[in-house]
C-alpha positions in Angstrom: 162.9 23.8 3.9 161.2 25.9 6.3 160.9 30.1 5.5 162.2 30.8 8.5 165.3 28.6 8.5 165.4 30.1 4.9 165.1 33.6 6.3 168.0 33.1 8.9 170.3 31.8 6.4 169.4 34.6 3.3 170.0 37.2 6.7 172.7 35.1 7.6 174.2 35.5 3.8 173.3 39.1 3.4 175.2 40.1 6.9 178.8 38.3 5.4 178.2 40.5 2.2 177.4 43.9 4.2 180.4 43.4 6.4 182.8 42.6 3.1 181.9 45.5 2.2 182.3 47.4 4.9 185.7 46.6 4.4 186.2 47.8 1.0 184.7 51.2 1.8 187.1 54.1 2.2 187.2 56.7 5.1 185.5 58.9 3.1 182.4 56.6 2.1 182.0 55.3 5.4 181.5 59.0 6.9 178.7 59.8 4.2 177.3 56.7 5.2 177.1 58.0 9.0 176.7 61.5 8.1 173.5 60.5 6.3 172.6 58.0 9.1 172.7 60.2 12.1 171.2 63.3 10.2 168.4 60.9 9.1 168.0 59.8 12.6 168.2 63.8 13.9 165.3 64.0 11.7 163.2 61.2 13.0 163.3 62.8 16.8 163.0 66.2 15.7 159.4 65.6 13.8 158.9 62.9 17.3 155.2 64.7 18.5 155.5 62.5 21.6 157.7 62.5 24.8 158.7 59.2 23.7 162.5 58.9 23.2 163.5 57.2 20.3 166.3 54.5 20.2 168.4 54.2 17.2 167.3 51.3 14.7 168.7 51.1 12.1 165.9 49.3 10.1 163.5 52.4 10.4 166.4 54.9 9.4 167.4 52.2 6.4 163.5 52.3 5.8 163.8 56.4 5.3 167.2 56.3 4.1 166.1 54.2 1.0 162.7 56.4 0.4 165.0 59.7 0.4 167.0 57.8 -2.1 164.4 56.9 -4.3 163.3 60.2 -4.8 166.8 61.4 -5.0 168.0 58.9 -7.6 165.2 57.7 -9.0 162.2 60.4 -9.4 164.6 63.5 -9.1 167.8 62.2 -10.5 170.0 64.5 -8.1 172.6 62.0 -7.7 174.1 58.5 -8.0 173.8 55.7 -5.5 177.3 55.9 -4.7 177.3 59.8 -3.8 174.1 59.6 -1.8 174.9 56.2 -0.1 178.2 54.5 -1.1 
């Protein structure tokens, strides 16, 4: 099988899963979720040296989302998956 047919239908797989669980998140998770998001994304244009506006993507905020995480979790041990990013 090709990668990139392989790719599509791993994305494909990983897509279903994130939406399931969208739907099993309460009102409560899924505002931490944006809260952390949007402040993330606050934080990308405010360190922006260029005139260039940003447009939300949502692969560079994951990107920084999961670093702040690791050192949040993992090196620092501040909190829990679930209470950083349910």
């Amino acid at each position: 099988m090709r990668l990139d047919i392989l790719f599509d239908i791993l994305y494909i797989r990983f897509k279903q899963l994130e939406i399931k669980n969208m739907n099993t998140l309460t009102s409560e998770q899924l505002a931490r979720q944006d809260f952390v998001d949007n402040q993330i994304f606050t934080l990308l244009q405010m360190l922006n040296p260029s005139n260039h506006v940003l447009n939300w993507n949502i692969e560079m905020i994951a990107e920084v989302r999961d670093e702040i995480e690791s050192w949040f979790i993992d090196k620092m041990k501040l909190t829990t998956p679930e209470e950083f990013y349910p």
